[in-house]
Wavefront OBJ file of the C-alpha trace (Angstrom):
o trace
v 5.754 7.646 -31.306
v 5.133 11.040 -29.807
v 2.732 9.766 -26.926
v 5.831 7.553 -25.894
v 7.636 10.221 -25.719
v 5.705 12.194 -23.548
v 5.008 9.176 -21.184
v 8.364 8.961 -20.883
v 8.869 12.980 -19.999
v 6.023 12.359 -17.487
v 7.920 9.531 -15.934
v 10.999 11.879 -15.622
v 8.790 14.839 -14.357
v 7.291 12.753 -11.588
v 11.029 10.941 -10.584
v 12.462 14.221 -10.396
v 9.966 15.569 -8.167
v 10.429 12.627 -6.004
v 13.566 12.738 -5.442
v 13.564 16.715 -5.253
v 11.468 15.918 -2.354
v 14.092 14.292 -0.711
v 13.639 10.719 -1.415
v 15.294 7.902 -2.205
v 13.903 5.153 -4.340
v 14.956 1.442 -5.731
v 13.631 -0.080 -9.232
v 10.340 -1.795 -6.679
v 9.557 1.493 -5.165
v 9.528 2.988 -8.463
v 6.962 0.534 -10.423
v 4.916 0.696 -7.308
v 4.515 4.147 -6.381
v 5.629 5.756 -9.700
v 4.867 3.525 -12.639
v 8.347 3.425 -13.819
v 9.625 -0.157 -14.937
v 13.028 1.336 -16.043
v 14.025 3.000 -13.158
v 17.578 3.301 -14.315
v 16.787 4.703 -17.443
v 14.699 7.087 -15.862
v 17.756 8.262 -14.343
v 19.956 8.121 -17.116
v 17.390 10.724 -18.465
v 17.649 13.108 -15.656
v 21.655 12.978 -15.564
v 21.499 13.834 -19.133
v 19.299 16.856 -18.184
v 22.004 17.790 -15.650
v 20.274 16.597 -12.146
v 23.091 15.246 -9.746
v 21.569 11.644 -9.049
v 23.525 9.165 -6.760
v 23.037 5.498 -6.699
v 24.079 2.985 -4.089
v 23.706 -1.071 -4.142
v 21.783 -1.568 -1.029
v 20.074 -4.844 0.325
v 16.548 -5.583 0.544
v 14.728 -9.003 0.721
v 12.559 -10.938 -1.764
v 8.974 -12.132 -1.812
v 10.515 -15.156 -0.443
v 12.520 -13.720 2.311
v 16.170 -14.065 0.344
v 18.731 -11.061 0.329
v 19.016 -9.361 -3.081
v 20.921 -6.546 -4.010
v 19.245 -3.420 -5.885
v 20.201 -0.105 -6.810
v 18.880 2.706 -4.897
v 18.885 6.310 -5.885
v 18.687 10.023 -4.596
v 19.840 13.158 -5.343
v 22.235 15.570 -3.904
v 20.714 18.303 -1.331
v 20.545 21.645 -3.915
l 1 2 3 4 5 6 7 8 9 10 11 12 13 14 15 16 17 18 19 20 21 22 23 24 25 26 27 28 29 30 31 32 33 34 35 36 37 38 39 40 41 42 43 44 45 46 47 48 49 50 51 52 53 54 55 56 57 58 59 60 61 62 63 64 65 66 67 68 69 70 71 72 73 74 75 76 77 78
């Protein structure tokens, strides 16, 4: 159980730096450039912890070209 736990801190640690950096990031953009499958509970983690994180539905296309709506998070200028 604890090496869950710290993958899961590690996930946090490397979302919050990302978006500390300024950018935003959808539940794709997370698996692929941060190895986090639960994006939103990522987040859920971080608000907990006090971050200010804002999510938006925005529209981005499939593998097949089709509209889909995701959420898409950042956080607030500090």
């Amino acid at each position: 159980m604890q090496r869950k736990e710290h993958e899961t801190q590690a996930q946090v640690d490397r979302l919050r730096a990302y978006l500390r950096a300024g950018n935003d990031i959808n539940p794709l953009e997370a698996w692929r450039k941060l190895g986090i499958y639960r994006l939103s509970a990522r987040v859920f983690d971080l608000r907990e912890a006090g971050e200010d994180i804002k999510g938006e539905f925005v529209e981005v296309r499939n593998q097949f070209g089709e509209p889909c709506r995701v959420k898409s998070y950042r956080m607030e200028a500090q």
